[in-house]
C-alpha positions in Angstrom: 0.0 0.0 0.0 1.4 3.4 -0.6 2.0 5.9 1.8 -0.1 9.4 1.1 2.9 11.4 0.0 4.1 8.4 -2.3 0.5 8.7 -4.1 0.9 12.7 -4.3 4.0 11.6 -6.0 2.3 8.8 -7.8 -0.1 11.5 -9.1 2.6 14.2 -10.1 5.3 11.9 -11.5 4.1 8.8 -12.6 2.1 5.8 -11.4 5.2 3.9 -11.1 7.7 5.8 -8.9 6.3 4.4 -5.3 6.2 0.5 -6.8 8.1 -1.9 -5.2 11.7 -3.0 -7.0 14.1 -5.1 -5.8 17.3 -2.5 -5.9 18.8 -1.8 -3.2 18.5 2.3 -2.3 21.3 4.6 -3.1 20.1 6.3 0.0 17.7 6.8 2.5 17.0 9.1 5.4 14.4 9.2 8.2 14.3 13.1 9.9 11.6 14.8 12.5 10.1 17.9 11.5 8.0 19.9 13.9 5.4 22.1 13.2 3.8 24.4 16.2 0.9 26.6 15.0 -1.1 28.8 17.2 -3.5 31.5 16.2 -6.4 33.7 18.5 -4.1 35.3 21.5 -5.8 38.5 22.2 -4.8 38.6 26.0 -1.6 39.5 27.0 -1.9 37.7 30.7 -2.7 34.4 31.3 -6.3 33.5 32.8 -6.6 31.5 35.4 -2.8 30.1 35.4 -3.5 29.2 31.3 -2.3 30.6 28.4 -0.8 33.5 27.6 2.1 34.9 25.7 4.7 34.3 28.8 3.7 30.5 28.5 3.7 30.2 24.6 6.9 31.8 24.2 8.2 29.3 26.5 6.9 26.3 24.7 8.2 27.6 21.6 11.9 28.2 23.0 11.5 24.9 24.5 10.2 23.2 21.0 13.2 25.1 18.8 15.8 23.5 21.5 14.7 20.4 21.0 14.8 20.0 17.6 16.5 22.2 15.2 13.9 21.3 12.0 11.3 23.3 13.4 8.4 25.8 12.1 6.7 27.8 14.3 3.5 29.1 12.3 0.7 31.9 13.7 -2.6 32.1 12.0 -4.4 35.0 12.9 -6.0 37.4 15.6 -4.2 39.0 17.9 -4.2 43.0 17.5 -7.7 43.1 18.4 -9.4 42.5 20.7 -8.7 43.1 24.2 -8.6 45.7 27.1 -5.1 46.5 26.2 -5.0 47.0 22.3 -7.9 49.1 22.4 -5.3 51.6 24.3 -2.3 50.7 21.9 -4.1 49.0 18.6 -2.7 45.6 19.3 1.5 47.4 19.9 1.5 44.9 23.1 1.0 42.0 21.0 4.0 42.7 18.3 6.6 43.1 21.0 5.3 40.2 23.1 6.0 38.0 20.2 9.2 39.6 18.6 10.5 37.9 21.5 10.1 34.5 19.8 9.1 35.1 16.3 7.1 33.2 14.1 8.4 31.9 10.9 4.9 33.0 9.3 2.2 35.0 10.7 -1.4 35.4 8.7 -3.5 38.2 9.4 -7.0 37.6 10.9 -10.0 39.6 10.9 -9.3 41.5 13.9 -5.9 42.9 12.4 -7.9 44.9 10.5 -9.9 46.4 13.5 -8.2 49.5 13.5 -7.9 50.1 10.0 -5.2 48.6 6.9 -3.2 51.8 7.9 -2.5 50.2 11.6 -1.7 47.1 10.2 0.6 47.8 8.0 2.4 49.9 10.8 2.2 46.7 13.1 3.7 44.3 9.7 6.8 46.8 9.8 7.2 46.3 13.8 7.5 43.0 13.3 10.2 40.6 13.4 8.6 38.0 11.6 7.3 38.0 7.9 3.1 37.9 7.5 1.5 36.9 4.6 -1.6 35.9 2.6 -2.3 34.4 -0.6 -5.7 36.1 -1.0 -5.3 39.6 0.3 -3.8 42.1 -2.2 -5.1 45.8 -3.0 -7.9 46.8 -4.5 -6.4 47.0 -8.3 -5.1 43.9 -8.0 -1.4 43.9 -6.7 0.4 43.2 -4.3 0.1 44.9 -0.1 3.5 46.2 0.4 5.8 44.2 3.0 2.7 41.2 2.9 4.3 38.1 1.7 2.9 34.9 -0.1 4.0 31.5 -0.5 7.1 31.1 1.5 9.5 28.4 0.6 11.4 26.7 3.4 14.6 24.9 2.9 14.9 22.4 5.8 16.6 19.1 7.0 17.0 18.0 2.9 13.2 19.3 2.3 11.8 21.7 -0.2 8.3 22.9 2.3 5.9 25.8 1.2 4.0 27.3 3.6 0.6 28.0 2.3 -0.9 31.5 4.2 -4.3 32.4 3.6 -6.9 34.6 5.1 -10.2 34.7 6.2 -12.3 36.3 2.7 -15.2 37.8 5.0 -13.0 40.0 6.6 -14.1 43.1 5.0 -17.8 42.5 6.3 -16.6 42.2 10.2 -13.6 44.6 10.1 -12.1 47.5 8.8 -9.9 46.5 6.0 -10.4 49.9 3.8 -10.1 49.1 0.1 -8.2 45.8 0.4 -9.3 42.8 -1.5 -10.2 39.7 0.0 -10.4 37.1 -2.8 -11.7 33.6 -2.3 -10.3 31.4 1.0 -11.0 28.1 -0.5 -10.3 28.4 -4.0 -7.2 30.6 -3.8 -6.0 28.4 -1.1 -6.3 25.2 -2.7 -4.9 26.8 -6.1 -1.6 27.7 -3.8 -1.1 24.9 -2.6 -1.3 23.1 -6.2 1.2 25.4 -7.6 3.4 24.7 -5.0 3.3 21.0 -5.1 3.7 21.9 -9.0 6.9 23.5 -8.6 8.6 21.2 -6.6 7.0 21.2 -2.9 7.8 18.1 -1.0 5.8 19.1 1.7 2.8 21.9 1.6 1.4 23.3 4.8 -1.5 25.6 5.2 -1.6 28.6 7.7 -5.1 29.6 7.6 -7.5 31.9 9.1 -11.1 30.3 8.8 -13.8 28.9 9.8 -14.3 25.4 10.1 -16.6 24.7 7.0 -13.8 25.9 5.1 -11.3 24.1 6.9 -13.1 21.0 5.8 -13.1 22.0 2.0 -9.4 22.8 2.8 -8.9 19.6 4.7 -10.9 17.5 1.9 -9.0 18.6 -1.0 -6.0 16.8 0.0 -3.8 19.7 -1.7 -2.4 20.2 2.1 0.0 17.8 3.6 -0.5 19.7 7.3 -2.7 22.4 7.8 -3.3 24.5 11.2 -6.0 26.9 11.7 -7.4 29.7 13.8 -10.9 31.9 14.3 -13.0 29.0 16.0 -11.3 29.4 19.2 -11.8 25.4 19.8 -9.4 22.8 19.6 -8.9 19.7 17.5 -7.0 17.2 15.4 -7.7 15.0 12.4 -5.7 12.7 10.1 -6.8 10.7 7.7 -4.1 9.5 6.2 -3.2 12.4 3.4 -3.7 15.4 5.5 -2.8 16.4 9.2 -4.9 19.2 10.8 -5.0 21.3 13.9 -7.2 23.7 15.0 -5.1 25.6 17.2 -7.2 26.8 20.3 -7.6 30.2 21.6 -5.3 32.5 23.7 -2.2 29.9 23.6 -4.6 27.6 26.5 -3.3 24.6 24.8 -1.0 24.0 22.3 -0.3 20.9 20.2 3.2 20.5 18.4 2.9 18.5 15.3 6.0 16.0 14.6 6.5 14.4 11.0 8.6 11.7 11.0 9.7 11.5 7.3 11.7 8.5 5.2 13.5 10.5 2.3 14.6 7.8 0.2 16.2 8.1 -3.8 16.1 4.6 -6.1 17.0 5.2 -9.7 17.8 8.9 -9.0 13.7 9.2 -8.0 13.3 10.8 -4.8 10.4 9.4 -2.9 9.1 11.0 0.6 6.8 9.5 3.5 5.4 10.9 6.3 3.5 10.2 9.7 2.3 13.1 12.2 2.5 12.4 15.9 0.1 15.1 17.8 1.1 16.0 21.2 -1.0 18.3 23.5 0.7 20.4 25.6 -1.6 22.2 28.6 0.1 25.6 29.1 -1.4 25.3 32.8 1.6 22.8 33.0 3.9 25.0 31.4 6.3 27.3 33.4 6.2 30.8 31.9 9.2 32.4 29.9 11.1 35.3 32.2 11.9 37.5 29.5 8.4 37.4 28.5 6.7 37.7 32.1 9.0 40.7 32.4 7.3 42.3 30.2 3.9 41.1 30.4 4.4 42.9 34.2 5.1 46.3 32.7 2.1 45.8 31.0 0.0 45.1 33.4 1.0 48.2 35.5 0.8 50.3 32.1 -3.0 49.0 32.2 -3.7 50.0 35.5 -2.7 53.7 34.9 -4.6 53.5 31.4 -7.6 52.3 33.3 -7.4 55.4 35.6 -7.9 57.9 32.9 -11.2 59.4 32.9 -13.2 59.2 29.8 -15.9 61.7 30.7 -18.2 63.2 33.3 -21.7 61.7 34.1 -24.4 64.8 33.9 -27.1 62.4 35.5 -27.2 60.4 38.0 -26.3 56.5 37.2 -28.1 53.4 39.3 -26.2 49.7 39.2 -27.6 48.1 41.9 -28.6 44.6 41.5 -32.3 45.5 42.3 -32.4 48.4 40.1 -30.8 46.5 36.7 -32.8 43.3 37.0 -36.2 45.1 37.5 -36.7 47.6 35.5 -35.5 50.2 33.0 -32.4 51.6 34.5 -30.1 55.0 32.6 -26.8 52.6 33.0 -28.8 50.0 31.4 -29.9 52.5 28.9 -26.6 53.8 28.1 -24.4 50.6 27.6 -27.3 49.1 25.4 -27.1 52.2 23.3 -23.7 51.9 22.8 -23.9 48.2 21.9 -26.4 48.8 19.2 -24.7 51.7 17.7 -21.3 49.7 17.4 -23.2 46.7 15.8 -25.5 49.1 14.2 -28.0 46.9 15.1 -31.9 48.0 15.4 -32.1 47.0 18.5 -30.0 46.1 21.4 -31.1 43.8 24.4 -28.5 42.9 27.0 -29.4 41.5 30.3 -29.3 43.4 33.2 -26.9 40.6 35.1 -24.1 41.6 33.6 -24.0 44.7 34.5 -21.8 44.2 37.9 -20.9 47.5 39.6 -23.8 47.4 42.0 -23.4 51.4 43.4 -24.6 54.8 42.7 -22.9 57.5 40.5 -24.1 61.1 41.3 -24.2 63.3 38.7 -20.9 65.4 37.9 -19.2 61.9 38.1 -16.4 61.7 36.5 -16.2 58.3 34.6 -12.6 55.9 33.8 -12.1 53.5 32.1 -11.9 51.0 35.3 -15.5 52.0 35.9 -16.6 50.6 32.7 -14.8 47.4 33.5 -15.9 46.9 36.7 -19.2 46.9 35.3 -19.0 44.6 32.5 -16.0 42.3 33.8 -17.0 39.4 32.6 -15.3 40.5 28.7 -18.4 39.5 26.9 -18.4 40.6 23.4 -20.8 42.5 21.1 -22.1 40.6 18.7 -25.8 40.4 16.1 -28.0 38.3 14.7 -30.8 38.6 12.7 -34.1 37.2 13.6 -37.6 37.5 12.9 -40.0 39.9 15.4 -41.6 36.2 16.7 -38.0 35.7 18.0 -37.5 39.2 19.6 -40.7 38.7 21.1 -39.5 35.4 22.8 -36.4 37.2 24.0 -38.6 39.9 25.7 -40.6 37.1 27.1 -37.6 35.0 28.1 -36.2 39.1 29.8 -39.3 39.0 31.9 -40.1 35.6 32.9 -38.3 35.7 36.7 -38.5 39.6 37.6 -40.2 38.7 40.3 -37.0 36.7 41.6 -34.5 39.5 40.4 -32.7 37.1 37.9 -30.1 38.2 35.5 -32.2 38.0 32.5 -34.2 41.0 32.9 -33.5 43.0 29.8 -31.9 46.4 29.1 -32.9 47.5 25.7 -32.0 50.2 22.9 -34.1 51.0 20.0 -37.2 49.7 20.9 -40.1 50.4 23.8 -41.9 47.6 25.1 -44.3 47.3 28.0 -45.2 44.0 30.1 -47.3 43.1 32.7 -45.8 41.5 35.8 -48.7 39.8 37.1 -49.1 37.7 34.2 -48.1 34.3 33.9 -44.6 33.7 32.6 -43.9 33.7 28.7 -47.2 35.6 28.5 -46.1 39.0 30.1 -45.1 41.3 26.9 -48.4 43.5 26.0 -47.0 45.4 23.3 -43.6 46.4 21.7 -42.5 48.9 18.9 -38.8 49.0 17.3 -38.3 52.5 16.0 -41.8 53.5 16.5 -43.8 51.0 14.9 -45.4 47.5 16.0 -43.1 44.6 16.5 -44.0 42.9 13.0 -43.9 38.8 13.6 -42.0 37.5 10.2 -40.2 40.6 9.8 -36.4 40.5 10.0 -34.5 42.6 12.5 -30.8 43.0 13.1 -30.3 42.4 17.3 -27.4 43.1 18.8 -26.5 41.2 22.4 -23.7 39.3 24.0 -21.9 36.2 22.9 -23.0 35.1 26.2 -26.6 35.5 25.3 -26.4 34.9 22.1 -25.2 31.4 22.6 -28.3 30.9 25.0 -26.9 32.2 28.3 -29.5 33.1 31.0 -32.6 31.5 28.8 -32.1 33.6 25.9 -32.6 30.6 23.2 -35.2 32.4 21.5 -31.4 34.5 19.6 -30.4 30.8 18.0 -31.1 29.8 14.6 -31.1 33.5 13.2 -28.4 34.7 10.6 -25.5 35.9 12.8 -24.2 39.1 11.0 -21.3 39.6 13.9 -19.9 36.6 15.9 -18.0 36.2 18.9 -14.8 36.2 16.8 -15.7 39.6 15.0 -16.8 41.5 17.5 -15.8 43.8 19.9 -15.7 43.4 24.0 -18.4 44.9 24.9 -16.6 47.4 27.5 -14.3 48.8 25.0 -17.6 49.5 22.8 -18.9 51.4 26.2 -15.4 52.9 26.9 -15.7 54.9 23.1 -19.3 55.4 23.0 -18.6 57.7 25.9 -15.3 58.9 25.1 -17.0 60.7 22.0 -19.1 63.0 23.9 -16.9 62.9 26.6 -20.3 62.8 28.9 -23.1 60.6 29.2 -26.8 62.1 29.5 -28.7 58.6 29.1 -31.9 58.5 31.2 -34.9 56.3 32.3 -36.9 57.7 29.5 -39.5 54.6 28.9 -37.9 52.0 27.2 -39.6 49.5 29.5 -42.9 50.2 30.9 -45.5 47.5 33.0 -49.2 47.8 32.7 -50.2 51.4 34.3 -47.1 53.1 33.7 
């Protein structure tokens, strides 16, 4: 039976060169590549004693030690988002991993979140090469200082790695006039044209999602392939390609080795390969110095970022657990307002229990950034989905259900009015609602924007699932950074109880 690359080479130069002969090989040789790929580190600081850029750049020293024949790939998000880069657009990130570079970085969607302009400034502060088969401008050429195919020469092999983007970027970020062509297609057509000019091995570093990463996967054009945005993790083989989906924030990591027989009969070179997956759990790891080092500084430059004021309250602001689960509230008012302008949603619901504070502002307050946090801490994300007006309904319903045991689900809302009766039995307690001034309308589609939390069912809210989602946890933005510039560009907030949510009698 012949091995997967022998039938790539089979395919390429003739059915014959992988058949058995009895000649004894002018020469063989067995060698271990390793390939470590990691992609979606927005956080500079571990969580929890996980992950981190302190532990991945000590399990990347530790995997270049150990064996010389090794590519250490990154593909994509990282500039965006967290508490940090919305302070420095992502600076933290670059000169966390300059430390360690990689040999190939792709960009994600969220390296465009503060504009082509910022990325191209963060491509030139780094000390590693990024690239991407399917991004060029918007006449066709080629993004100055963003590479393509990159050919590495290593332990007697001729590798290409493969870099290719995410194509709905333009839809979640801010990528200006840049051209996103196909993922799939222009993917699998690199990697053919690699293989074509003399690849013996072809590895993908891709930026997708994971119905694309089985098209990739299934076209058996990719003799590796490890890719980010689903912030899960995974391995396949199946015997032509190896795969990894390469978690989130560097919580675990999982080295790839290829043990590979190069062997030459006749003056044909033929090449075989098995992967061995290891998982590494960076709660085991022991961070790098050089790297905590200056994941400290940045910690206390956060804490002084935090304590800059981003503007004065002119009304007075209510958290208090009673006050946000019950009823209409001008902090609940204000951070839903910001959500649904940053999704540009048409409306915004967000439940009160995650709005965390619990105290009073007086008015002439004058707001930080820490006050936002300690607010929202929980770094839920903004995100929307469209749904029909049955659903929004059900999400109302679902808001209402336990306000009479002060649960978390109790709506705040932006862009529409709504009034319920409390007395009523639960699911039954919405009388009427209007989204920008006119009746709720059953089969009609709205744009809602929420949190990933709720979105994904958190707290009862089912009634979000099934819709088309328009921004998803990946693409969108943490929900206190969304507050933090909502105010910022007033430099005061004025949000009151104005009758968003009314009961019967009000």
């Amino acid at each position: 039976m012949l091995t997967p690359i022998c039938r790539l080479a089979a395919l390429f130069l003739g059915a014959g060169v992988c058949a058995p002969v009895a000649l004894t090989p002018a020469f063989a040789e067995t060698v271990k590549l390793t390939i470590l790929g990691v992609g979606d580190v927005y956080n500079f600081a571990e969580e929890d004693g996980r992950g981190g850029f302190a532990r991945l750049n000590a399990v990347a020293r530790a995997e270049r030690a150990a064996n010389p024949n090794m590519l250490y790939v990154f593909d994509g998000d990282m500039l965006s988002p967290s508490i940090l880069s919305g302070f420095d657009k992502g600076q933290n990130t670059i000169d966390l991993t300059n430390l360690v570079p990689f040999d190939i970085a792709v960009p994600g969607n969220h390296e465009f979140d503060f504009g082509p302009e910022n990325f191209a400034e963060k491509m030139a502060a780094s000390a590693y090469p990024w690239a991407a088969v399917n991004i060029t401008n918007a006449d066709g050429s080629a993004v100055p200082g963003l590479g393509g195919v990159m050919i590495k020469q290593m332990a007697g092999l001729k590798i290409a790695l493969v870099p290719v983007a995410q194509d709905t970027t333009p839809e979640v970020a801010s990528s200006g006039d840049l051209k996103f062509l196909p993922t799939v297609e222009t993917g699998i057509a690199a990697a053919k044209a690699a293989r074509d000019d003399g690849a013996d091995l072809v590895i993908g570093v891709v930026q997708t999602d994971q119905a694309n990463d089985s098209e990739l996967f299934q076209s058996h054009e990719f003799d590796v392939i490890l890719s980010g945005d689903d912030h899960s993790y995974a391995t396949a083989y199946d015997g032509i390609t190896a795969y990894v989906e390469t978690s989130m924030d560097a919580r675990y990591l999982s080295p790839v080795d290829l043990h590979i027989e190069i062997d030459e009969k006749d003056g044909k070179r033929t090449i075989s390969w098995t992967p061995i997956f290891r998982f590494i759990d960076t709660a085991n790891v022991s961070p790098d110095p050089e790297t905590l080092a200056m994941v400290n500084g940045f910690k206390n430059q956060l804490d002084e970022s935090l304590n800059l004021e981003i503007g004065v309250t002119e009304v007075p602001l209510d958290s208090r657990r009673n006050v946000v689960r019950a009823e209409e509230a001008a902090i609940g008012n204000l951070i839903a307002d910001a959500v649904q302008k940053a999704a540009g949603a048409d409306v915004a619901i967000i439940g009160g229990g995650g709005i965390r504070a619990d105290r009073t502002y007086d008015a002439g307050t004058k707001l930080t950034r820490r006050d936002i946090l300690n607010e929202l801490p929980f770094g839920n994300v903004t995100v929307m989905t469209e749904i029909p007006g049955s659903q929004v309904l059900a999400a109302l319903e679902n808001g209402f259900s336990q306000v009479e045991k002060g649960a978390g689900r109790f709506p705040q809302v932006a862009g529409l009015t709504v009034i319920y009766d409390p007395s009523a039995p639960a699911g039954a307690r919405v009388v009427s609602v209007a989204i920008g001034g006119t009746a709720l309308e059953m089969d009609r589609l709205y744009r809602v924007a929420t949190n990933d939390y709720m979105l994904e069912g958190g707290d009862g809210y089912g009634a979000f699932g099934g819709g088309k989602v328009l921004i998803n946890a990946g693409n969108g933005n943490l929900m206190a950074n969304d507050v933090m510039h909502y105010v910022m560009a007033t430099g005061k907030v004025t949000s009151t109880v104005e009758g968003r949510i009314k009961t019967i009698g009000q």
